[in-house]
Structure formats: C-alpha cells, structure tokens
N, C-alpha and C positions, 0 to 999 in steps of 0.2 A: 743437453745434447749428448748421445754418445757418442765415450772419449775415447780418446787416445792420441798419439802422434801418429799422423798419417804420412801418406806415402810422396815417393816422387811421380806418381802420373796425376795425383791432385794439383800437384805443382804446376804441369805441365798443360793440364787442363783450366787452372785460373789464369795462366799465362795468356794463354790463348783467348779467354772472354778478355782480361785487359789489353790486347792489342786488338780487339775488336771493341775496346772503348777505351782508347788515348787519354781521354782525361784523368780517366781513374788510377790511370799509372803512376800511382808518385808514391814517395814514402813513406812508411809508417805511422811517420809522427805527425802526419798529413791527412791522413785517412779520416773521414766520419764513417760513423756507422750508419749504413741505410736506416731509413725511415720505414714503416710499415707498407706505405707505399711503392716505395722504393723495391722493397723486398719482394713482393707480388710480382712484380714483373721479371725478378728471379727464379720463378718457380718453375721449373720445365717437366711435363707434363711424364714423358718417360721414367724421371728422378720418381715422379709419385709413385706411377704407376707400379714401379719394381716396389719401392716402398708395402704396398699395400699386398704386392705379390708374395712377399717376402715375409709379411704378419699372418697373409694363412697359414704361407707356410710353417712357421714356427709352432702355431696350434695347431699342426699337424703332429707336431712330434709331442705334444703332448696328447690331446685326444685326435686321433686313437692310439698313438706311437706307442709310448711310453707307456700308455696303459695295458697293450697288449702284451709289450715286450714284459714288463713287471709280473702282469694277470698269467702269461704263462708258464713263469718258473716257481711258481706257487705249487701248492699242493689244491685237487680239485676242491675242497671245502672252503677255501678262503679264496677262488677267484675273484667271485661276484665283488667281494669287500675290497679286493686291491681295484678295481675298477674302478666303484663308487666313491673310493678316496681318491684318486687320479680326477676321476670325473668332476666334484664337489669342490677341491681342492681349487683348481681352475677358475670353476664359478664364481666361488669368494675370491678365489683373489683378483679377477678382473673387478667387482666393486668394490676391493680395500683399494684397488690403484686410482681409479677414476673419481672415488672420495676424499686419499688423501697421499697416496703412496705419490703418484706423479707430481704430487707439490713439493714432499719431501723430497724427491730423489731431484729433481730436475729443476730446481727455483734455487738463488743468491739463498742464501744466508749465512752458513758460519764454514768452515772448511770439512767439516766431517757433518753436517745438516742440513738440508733445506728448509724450506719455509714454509709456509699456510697460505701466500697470498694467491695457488691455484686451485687450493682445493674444494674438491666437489667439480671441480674445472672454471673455476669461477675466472672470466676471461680470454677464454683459451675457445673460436668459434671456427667460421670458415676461411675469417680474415685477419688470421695470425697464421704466426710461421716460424720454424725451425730454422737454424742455421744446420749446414752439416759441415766439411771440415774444407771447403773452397771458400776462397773468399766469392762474396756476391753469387751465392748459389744456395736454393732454400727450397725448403718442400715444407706443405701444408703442416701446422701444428698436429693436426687429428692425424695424420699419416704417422707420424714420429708417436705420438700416444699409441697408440694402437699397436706398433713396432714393440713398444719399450713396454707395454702389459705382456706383451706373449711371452718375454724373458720372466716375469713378474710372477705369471702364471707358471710356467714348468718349473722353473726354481722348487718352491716348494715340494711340489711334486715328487720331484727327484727325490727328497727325502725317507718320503715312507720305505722307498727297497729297502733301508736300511733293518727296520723291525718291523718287517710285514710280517702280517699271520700273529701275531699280538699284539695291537693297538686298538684303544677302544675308536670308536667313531666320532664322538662328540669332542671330546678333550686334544683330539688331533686338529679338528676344524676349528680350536679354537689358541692348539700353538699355532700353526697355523698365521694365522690374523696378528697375534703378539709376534711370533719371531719378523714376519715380513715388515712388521712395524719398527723395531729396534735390530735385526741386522738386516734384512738385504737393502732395506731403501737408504741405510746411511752407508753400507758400501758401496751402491749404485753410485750416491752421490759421489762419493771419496775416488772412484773411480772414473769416471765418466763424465761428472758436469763441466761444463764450462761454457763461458756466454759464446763461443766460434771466433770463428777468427777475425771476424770483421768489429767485435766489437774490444781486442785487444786491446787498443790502446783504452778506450773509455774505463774498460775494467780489469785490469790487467791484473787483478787477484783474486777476482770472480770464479773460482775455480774449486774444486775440490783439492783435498789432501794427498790424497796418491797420484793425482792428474798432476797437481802442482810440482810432484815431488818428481815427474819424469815415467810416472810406472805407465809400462805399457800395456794393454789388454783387449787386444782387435774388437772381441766376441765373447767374453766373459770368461777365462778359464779362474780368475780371482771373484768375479762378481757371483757366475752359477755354478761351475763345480767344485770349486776348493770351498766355498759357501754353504753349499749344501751336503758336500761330502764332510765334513766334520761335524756340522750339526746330527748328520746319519749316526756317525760314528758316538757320539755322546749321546745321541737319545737311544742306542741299542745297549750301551751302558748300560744305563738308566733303567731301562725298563726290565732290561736281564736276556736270560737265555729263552728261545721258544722248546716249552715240553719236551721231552724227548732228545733234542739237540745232542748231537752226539752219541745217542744210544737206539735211535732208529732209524731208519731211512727217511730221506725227506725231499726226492726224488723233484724237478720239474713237472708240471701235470701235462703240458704240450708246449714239447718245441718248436711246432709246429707256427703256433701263436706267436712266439717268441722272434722267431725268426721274419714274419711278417711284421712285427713290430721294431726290429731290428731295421728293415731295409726300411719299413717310413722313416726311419729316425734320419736314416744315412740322404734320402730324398732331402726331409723337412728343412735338414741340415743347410740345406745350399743356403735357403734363407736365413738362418741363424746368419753361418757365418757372413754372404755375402752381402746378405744384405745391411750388415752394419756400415759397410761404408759411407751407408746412409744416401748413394749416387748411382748411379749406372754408368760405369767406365773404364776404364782401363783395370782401376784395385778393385774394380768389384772383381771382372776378371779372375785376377789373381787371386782375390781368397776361394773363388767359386773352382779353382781349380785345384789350389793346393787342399782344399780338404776334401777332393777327389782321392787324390794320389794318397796321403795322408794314411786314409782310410782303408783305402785297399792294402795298402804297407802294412798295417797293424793287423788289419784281418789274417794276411801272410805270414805274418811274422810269430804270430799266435798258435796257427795252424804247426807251421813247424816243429814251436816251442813243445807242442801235446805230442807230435810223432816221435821226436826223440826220447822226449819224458816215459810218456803212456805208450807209445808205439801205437796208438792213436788220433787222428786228430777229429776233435768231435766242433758238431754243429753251434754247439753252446761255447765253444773255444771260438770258431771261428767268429761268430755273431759280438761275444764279448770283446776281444781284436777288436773290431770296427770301432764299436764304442769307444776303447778306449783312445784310437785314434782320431776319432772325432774329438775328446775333449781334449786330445794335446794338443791338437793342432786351431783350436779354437782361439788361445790368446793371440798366436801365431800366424794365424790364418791371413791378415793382411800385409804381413811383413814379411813372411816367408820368398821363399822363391819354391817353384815345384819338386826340384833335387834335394833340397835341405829340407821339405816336406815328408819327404821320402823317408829320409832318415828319420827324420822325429818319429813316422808313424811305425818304422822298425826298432825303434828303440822304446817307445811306450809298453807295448806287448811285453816283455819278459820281465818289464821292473813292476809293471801290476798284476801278471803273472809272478812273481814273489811275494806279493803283498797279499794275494787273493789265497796265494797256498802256505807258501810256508809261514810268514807274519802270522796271517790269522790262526793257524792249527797252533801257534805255538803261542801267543796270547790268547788262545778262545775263547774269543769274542765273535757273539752270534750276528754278525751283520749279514741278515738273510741274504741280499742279493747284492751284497759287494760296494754298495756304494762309496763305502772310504776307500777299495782299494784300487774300483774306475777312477771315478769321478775326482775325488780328493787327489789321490797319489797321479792318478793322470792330469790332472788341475796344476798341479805344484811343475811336474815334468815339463811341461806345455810353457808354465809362464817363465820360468827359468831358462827354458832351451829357446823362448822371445827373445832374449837379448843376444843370444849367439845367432839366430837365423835372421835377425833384423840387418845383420852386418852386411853393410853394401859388399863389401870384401868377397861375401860368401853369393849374392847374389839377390842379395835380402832390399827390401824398399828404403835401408835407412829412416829418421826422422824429419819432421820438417820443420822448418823454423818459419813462424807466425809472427816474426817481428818485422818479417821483408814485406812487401806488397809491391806484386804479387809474392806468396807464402812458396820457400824454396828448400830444397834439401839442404839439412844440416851439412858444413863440407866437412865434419869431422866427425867418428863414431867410436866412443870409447867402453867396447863391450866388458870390459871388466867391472868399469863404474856404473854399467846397466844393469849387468847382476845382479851387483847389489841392490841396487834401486828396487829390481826386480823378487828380492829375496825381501825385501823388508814389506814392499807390497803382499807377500804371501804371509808371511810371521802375524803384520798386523790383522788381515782376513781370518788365519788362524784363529787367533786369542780373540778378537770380537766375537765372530761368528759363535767360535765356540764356549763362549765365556757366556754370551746370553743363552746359548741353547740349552746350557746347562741349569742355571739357573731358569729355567718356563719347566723343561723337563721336570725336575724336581719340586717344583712351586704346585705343578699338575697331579704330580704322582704325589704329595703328601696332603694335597686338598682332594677334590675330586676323583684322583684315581686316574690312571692313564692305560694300565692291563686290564684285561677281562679275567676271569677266574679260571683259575684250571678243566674246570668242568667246563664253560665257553669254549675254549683254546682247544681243546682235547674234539669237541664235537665241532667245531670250524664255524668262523665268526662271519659268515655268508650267513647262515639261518639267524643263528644268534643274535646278529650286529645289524640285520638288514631284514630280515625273513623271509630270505629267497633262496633260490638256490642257483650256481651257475646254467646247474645241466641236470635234467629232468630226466634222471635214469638212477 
C-alpha cells in the first residue's frame, strides 16, 4: 500500500464511518482486521473511480509527457530515439511490474524486500483489495496495481534525460529491467509498504524500513526523483561526455514540444500527487491544490531568476521552474498547506537553478537534460522541506497515529527529529539507488557496450538506433 503518514482529514473521515458504526469504536488493542468480506463492502465506488482516474493520469505524464518534453530539448537527429526509449521503457516496465515488481514492492517479507507470493499476480483478482490509509476503507486491489505501475513506468523513464543522445537502445532496456529489479522495487517497498491501518495491530512490523523509520514521502520525491536523479547522474558519468559537448552548440530542436510536454506533465501531475492518497476527500484536496500553487511558484520564481541573471526570462526557464516544482512539492504535497506550498515552489527554482548552471559548468559533467539537478536536487529539497511544511504550527496536516481507532493526529510534532528522519531517508536512497546504478552501468559498458560509436553519435542515433527519422525533410 502507498505510504506514508497521513493526514488529519483521514482522521476525520474514519471518524465519521465509526460513529456511523458504534460497534467498531473501540481500541486498538480490540480491533480485528476485516475479513475479505468484510472489506468489499468497504469499497466506495468514487474512491476507485479517482483511483483509476488518477493512473491514466500518471501515464499521461509519461506517454506523451515526458516524452515530448525530453524529445524536444534534443537535437532533431535523436528525437525519434528519445521517444522510443520513453515509449519501450514503459512498456517493459508495465510487464517487469505485473511479473514481479508488485510482489516485490508491495508483499511482507523482510524490511527492505518483498516477497514472490504475488508474483505474475498470482492471487491478486476482482475480489481482493487494498487498504489505503483510513481505517475500514479499501479500494479494489487491480485499482491500487495499476496506480503503483504508472510510478513504476515513469521512474525509469526519467532517467534516460540524463545521457540522451548517446545511449545505445538495447543495453538501456535492459538496465532498465535490472535497475527496477534491485533499486526502485526495494525502495518502493522501504518506503511505502505497510499492511494499513487496520491491520496494525495483527502486524504491527509488517512494514518497510523507511516507513517504519517515520520518513515521510506523500508522492515519491525519495521513491521517483532522488531515485532516478542520481542513477541519471552516474550513468552520464559512466557513459561520458556527448561529442562535441562544450565545443559546439547543442541547441533544443523545438520548444515548442517541450512546452507542450511540460504542461501534460503539470496536468498528469494532479494524479500523481493527488491521487496517492489513495481516497477522494478532503487530503486529496489538499495535495491537488498544493501542487497547483507549488508549481506555478517555481515557474515564477524561475522566470525572475533568468530576468535578473540573463536580463531574459526564456520559455525553457519557465517550463524547467514547473518541473522543478512539481518534484518538490511531490513528498510535500499531502502535508503541506497551500502558503508553505508557495514557499517550497519559490525556493526550489534558484537552488536547482545553481545546480543546473553553475555546479554543472563547474564539475562538467554532461547531464543532457538536467535530471540530477531537477529531479535529484528538487527531490532531496522537497523531502527535507516535508518535515518543515508537515508542521501543524505552519499549517501543515501533521501525522497520524494508527494506534488509536479511529486513527487520530499525533498531538505532538517534533520537526527537528523529522528531519533527520527525513535526511537519512534521502542518504539511504542516495547510496542505494546510486550504488546499484553504478554497478549495471559499468557491468553494461565493459560487457556489451552501452555508447554507440562516434561515427553513430555524430550522424544521430534516430537513423542509426532505430532507422527512422523524426522529420522527413
């Protein structure tokens, strides 16, 4: 089930189902966990329905989002190939998830692993079901699967901006498949699993490692951007500089593109964020609005940053802004309040704005389209500034404590000790994520090969890599 600590209007909403069933009002230590039966008759039809709404959504921001937005900061000889990986990408990884990725990430077994006993979906039909984070409130298992592939899917995804324009095709779809297998499904789990609330007391260690440990993370900013952003950043290591880098232009081919993939993203987004709450009510709400605000903060914020700089502010600044506000406000996104939204998305813009210009001129390092210093550096921003914007003080939803029944706000918030909680959640993502990627990266590049040859790279890996071309002129 995706985790986290949820908020006070989940509270307020099991509240309410238990005083419209008296009996179930008793304590913790009292509680069974429904029966499968039992659970059916929890399902309320809206809950799915956003559910399901909210998984196109998310493959929206992959195909076409994310592929246009990547395919147009390219140069025109490697669009078609940045597509086809966006595209291909996707495709595996909805069948590595529904073979084996959803077992891993989402089943008991160790604190940092899941298990085998769903895989291929073995058990998993019309008549099972998810918890999400109310007590006695459940939505169909296939809604929640289907939800937790489109994270599964763009994840990787995200990666290739980092060394587009030299990756070969075959050796990508096939980190690919390895990295999703040994990092995101065990930081899925590490982050997010837990049996729900109802089954607390039966399993009250049933949990992941970072879940257990208190880290919070609404909407992935530890699971898919700091995840993906440092494997970017180690596999453009890896691979090296693209041709020319630094010694000739290397211009966007249409921003055009760009920008239209930009505003799916900021669309798709509502279901990312909102829909993790896995409910339709009050904290969907609230994340669906804070990464409204959020976003347009960052896009603003961005904009300025170039006028003053450049005495310019360009489309590609504004478009980047968004992004980056989208992923800080993603850990954030259900804990926040709208005003401290704000803030986050005005503060993201100029610290990834440092990372995009001056960090990288000064360690040059070719990460074609930024991914470590969105995604990553906006990832890390996002889940650290969680534990400041969670603070009820500030207006934030606080945590909820799942020992009560019904499940009620923690009466105490101590954001110093969240931080840290919160920093060592990011450290660990780090050195995982980036410890395996390093290792496929280099295991690829000294078997197989993972760059094309100068002579490829040079003539653009659309013909070469695919035998097509974007544009027939």
């Amino acid at each position: 089930m995706k985790q986290g600590w949820k908020t006070a209007g989940l509270a307020l909403g099991a509240a309410a189902l238990v005083a419209a069933m008296p009996a179930w009002a008793q304590t913790a230590a009292m509680v069974k966990a429904p029966t499968v039966a039992q659970q059916a008759t929890m399902v309320n039809k809206g809950d799915t329905a956003w559910m399901l709404i909210s998984s196109a959504l998310v493959l929206m921001m992959s195909v076409p989002a994310l592929a246009l937005f990547y395919g147009g900061l390219v140069r025109t000889k490697n669009m078609l190939s940045v597509l086809m990986q966006v595209f291909m990408i996707v495709s595996v990884a909805a069948l590595v998830w529904v073979s084996w990725g959803y077992s891993i990430a989402f089943t008991g077994g160790n604190p940092f692993f899941g298990g085998l006993s769903k895989a291929f979906l073995i058990g998993v039909s019309a008549n099972t079901y998810s918890a999400t984070f109310s007590n006695n409130v459940y939505i169909p298992e296939f809604a929640y699967v289907c939800f937790q592939m489109t994270f599964a899917c763009i994840t990787p995804a995200l990666i290739v901006g980092a060394f587009a324009e030299r990756v070969k095709f075959t050796p990508l779809i096939i980190f690919t498949v390895l990295w999703m297998t040994l990092a995101y499904f065990p930081i899925a789990h590490m982050v997010w699993y837990w049996a729900g609330p109802d089954f607390l007391v039966d399993s009250p260690k049933d949990a992941g490692f970072l879940y257990s440990l208190g880290a919070l993370d609404f909407a992935g900013g530890t699971v898919v951007h700091i995840n993906a952003g440092i494997a970017g950043l180690v596999g453009c290591l890896v691979i090296g500089k693209r041709v020319g880098f630094k010694s000739e232009p290397m211009p966007p081919h249409s921003l055009t593109m760009t920008m239209i993939g930009a505003s799916l993203l900021w669309v798709g987004w509502f279901g990312f964020n909102a829909g993790s709450n896995l409910e339709s009510n009050g904290v969907t709400a609230v994340a669906f609005i804070n990464t409204f605000v959020a976003t347009a903060a960052a896009a603003v914020s961005w904009a300025v940053i170039e006028q003053v700089v450049h005495k310019k502010p360009s489309l590609l600044g504004g478009v980047t802004g968004a992004v980056a506000g989208l992923v800080a406000i993603t850990p954030a996104s259900g804990y926040a309040a709208p005003m401290t939204s704000i803030v986050l998305g005005l503060v993201v813009s100029p610290v990834c704005f440092f990372f995009v210009t001056t960090v990288k001129n000064k360690l040059k390092y070719d990460d074609s389209l930024d991914v470590f210093g969105v995604h990553c550096i906006g990832g890390i921003l996002g889940a650290l500034g969680t534990a400041i914007v969670a603070n009820p003080a500030l207006g934030g939803q606080g945590v909820i404590d799942y020992t009560k029944f019904p499940s009620v706000v923690a009466p105490s918030y101590d954001t110093l000790g969240q931080l840290i909680i919160q920093a060592e959640a990011v450290a660990l993502t780090l050195a995982w994520s980036g410890g395996v990627s390093a290792i496929l990266f280099l295991a690829l590049k000294f078997t197989m090969g993972i760059r094309p040859s100068k002579e490829v790279e040079v003539e653009g890996l659309d013909i070469n890599e695919h035998g097509e071309r974007a544009y027939n002129y």
